[in-house]
C-alpha positions in Angstrom: -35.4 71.2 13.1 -32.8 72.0 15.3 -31.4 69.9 18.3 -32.4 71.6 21.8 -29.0 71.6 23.5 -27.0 73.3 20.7 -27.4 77.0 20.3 -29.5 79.1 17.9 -26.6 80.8 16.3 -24.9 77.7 15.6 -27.9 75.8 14.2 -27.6 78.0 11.3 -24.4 77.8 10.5 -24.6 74.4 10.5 -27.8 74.6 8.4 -25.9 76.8 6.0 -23.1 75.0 5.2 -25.4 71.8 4.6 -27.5 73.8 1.4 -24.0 75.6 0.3 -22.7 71.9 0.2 -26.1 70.9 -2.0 -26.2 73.7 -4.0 -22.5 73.1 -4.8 -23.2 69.8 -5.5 -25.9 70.3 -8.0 -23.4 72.5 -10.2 -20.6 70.3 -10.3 -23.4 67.4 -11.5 -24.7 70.3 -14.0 -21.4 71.5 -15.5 -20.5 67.8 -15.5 -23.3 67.3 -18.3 -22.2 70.6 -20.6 -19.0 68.2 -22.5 -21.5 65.8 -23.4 -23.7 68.2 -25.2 -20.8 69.8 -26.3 -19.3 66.2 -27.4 -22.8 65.6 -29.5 -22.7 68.1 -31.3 -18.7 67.8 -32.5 -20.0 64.7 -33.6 -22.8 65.5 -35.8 -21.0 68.8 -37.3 -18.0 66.1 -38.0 -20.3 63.6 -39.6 -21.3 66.5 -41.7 -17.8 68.0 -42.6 -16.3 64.0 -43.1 -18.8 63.9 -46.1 -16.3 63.1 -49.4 -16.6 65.2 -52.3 -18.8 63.6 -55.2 -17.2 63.9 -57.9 -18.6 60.9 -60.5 -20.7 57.4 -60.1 -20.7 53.5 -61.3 -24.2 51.9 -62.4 -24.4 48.2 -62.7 -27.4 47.0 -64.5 -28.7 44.0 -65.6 -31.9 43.4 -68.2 -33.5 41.8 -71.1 -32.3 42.7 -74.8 -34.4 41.9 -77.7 -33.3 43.0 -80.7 -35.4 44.1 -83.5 -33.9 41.5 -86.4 -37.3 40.5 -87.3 -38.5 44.2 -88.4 -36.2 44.7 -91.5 -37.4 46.5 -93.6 -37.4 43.8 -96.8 -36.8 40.9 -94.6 -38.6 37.7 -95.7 -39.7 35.6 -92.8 -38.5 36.1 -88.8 -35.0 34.6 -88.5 -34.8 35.8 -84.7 -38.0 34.3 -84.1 -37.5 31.3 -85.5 -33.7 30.5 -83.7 -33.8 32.3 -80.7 -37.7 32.0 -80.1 -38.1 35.8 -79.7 -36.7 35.7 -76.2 -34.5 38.4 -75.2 -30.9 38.1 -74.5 -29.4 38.4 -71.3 -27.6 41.6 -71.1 -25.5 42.8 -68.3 -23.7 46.7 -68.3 -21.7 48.8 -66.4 -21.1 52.7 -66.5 -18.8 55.3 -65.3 -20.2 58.3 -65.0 -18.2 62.0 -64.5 -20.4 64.6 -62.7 -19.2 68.4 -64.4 -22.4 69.9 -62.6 -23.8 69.9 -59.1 -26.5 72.1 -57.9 -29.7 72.0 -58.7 -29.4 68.2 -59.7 -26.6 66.5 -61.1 -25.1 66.3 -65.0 -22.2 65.1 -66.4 -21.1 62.7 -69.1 -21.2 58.7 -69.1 -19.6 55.6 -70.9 -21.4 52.2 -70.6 -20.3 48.6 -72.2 -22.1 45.3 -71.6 -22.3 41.8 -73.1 -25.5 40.0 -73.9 -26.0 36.3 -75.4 -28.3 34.3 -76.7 -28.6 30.6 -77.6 -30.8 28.8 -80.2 -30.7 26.2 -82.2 -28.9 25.8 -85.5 -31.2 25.2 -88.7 -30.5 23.2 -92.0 -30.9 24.9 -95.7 -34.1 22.8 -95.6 -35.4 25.1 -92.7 -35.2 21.6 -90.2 -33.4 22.0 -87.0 -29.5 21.0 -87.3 -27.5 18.9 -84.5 -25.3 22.3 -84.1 -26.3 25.3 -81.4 -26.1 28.2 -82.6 -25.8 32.0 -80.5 -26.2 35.5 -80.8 -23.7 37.9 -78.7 -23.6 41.5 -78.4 -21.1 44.1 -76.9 -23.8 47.6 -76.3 -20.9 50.3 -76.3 -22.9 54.2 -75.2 -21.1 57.3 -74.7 -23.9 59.6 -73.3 -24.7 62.5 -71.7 -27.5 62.7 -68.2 -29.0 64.6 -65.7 -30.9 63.4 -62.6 -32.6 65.7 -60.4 -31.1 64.7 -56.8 -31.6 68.0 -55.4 -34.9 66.8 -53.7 -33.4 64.0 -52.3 -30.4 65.5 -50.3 -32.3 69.1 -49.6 -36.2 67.7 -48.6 -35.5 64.2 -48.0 -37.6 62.5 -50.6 -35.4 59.7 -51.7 -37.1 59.6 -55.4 -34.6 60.7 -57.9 -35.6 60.7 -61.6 -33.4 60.9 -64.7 -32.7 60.9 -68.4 -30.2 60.1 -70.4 -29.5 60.3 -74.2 -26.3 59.3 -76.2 -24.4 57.7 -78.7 -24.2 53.7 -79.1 -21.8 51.5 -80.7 -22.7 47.6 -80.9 -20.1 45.0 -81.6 -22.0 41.7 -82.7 -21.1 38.1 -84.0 -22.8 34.8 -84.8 -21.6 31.1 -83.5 -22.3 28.1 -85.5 -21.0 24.9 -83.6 -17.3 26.5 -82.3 -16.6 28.7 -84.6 -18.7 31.9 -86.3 -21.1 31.5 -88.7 -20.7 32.2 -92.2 -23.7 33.1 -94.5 -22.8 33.5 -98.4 -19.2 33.7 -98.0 -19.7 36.7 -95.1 -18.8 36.1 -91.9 -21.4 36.7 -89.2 -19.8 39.3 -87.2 -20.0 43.7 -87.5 -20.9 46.5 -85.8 -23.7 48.6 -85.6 -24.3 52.5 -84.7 -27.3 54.4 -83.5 -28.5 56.5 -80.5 -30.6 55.8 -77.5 -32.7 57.5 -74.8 -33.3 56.7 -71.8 -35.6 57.7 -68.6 -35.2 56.3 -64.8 -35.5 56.7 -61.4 -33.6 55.6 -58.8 -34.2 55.0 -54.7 -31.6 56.8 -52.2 -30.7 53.6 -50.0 -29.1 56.2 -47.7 -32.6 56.8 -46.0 -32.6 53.0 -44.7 -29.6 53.1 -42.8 -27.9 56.6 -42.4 -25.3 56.0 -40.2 -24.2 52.7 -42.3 -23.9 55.2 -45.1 -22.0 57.7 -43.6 -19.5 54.6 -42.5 -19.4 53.5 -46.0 -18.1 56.9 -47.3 -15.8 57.3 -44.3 -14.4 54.0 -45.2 -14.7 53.5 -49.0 -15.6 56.7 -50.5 -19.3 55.9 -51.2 -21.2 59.2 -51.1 -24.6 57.5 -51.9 -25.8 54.3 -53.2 -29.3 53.7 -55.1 -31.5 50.8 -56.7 -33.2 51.9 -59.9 -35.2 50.8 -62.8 -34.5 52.8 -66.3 -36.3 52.3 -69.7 -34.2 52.4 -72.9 -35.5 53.2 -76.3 -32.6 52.8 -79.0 -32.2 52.6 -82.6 -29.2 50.5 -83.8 -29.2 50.4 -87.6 -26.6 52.5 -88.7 -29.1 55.2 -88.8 -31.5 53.9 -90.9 -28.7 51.8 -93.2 -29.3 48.0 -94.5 -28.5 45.1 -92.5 -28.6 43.4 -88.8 -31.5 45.6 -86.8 -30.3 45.5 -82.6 -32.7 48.6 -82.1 -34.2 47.8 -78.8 -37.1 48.7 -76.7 -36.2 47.5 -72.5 -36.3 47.7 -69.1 -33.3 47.2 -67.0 -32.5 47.2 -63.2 -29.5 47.6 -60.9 -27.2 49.2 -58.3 -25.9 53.1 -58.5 -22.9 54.0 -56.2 -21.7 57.9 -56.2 -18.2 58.9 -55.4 
C-alpha cells in the first residue's frame, strides 16, 4: 500500500527497486551456496583418487597346533599324550603376501613363519615323571600360493571375503630336556620336517565399520584395507609319507589382515 501524499508514479518506482533489491538478494544467497556443492564433491572424488595402490598384504594369526606324533604309523604307546597331555601348542605366524592379480578377486603368492611351544613334564626310563621339564618347539615355514574373492566386497559392499590357500611347508623342530636338548639313543632331538597344507578362510572387511577412519589410515600409513578372519588348515608334515616325528596338523586359527 502506498502512502497518500506521494504520487502514483513514484510509488512504483519505489516499489520496484524494493523487489529488484530482493530478487538480487536471493541470488547472491543462491550463488553463494554453488562452492559448497562444488567443494563436496572435490572432496569425495579426492577421497576416491587418494586411494593407494594395493599391491601385497601382512596376516598375523594366532592358534592352536597339535601335532599328530601319537598317529605313527608303528608307534608303540602315545608319547605326545603322555608329556604334553594332548594339548595343542601355542602357535603364533605371520605372512607377507604379494598380490600378481587384481580383478575379479585377488591372487598372488605368500610366505608365512611362526613359532609354537609346548611344555610337559620330563619322564624317567621307568615311565615315572622326572624332576626335569621338558618342551616341544616348532618353527611352521609355508611358501604358498592364494586367492580370495574380494570383488564382492569392494563392488556390492558385502564385507564377506572367502579364500583358499595351498602350499609348501617346512618345519624346524627340537626337544628340551632340563636346559639343554634332548637326546634319545645317541640322536639329538632336533630336525626338520616337509609336507604341504591347505587351507580355507574368510575374512570380515573392517572398512565398513568406520569408512572414513579407513580412508585416514591409508592416507596416513598406506593401509588399503584391514580384516579379522578365521581360516582352517589341513597339513601333512611327514616328509611325505617318510619315517619319523609326525607335526601333520588339523586347526583353526584367527587374526588380523592389513592390505597395502
Amino acid at each position: 500500500m502506498r502512502d497518500a501524499g506521494v504520487p502514483r508514479s513514484l510509488a512504483v518506482v519505489e516499489e520496484e527497486a524494493v523487489m529488484s533489491r530482493a530478487s538480487a538478494l536471493g541470488v547472491v544467497a543462491l550463488l553463494a551456496t554453488l562452492p559448497a556443492w562444488g567443494q563436496d564433491t572435490v572432496v569425495v572424488e579426492e577421497e576416491v583418487s587418494l586411494r593407494s595402490p594395493r599391491s601385497g598384504g601382512i596376516q598375523f594369526r594366532l592358534g592352536g597346533y597339535k601335532p599328530l606324533i601319537d598317529e605313527e604309523s608303528g608307534l608303540t604307546g602315545t608319547p605326545y599324550e603322555d608329556y604334553f597331555g594332548g594339548e595343542s601348542l601355542l602357535t603364533f605366524e605371520v605372512e607377507l603376501q604379494r598380490y600378481f592379480y587384481q580383478g575379479v578377486g585377488t591372487a598372488g603368492v605368500g610366505f608365512s613363519a611362526g613359532y609354537g611351544e609346548k611344555y610337559g613334564t620330563a619322564k624317567l626310563a621307568s615311565g615315572a615323571d622326572a624332576a626335569e621339564r621338558t618342551a616341544l618347539r616348532l618353527i611352521p615355514l609355508s611358501l604358498n600360493a592364494f586367492y580370495k574373492f574380494d570383488y564382492a566386497a569392494f563392488e556390492w559392499g558385502i564385507p564377506l571375503v572367502p579364500y583358499g590357500k595351498l602350499g609348501l611347508i617346512y618345519t624346524p623342530w627340537w626337544i628340551l630336556k632340563g636346559t639343554g636338548t634332548e637326546a634319545v639313543g645317541g640322536n639329538r632331538g632336533s630336525g626338520g620336517k616337509w609336507g604341504w597344507g591347505a587351507t580355507g578362510g574368510v575374512a570380515f572387511l573392517l572398512d565398513v565399520l568406520e569408512p572414513r577412519f579407513a580412508r585416514d589410515f591409508d592416507s596416513d600409513l598406506g593401509v588399503n584395507h584391514s580384516y579379522i578372519f578365521a581360516e582352517y588348515t589341513y597339513a601333512d608334515v611327514d616328509n611325505f609319507g617318510g619315517p619319523g616325528l609326525n607335526l601333520s596338523n588339523r586347526r583353526w586359527m584367527f587374526g588380523l589382515a592389513l592390505d597395502y
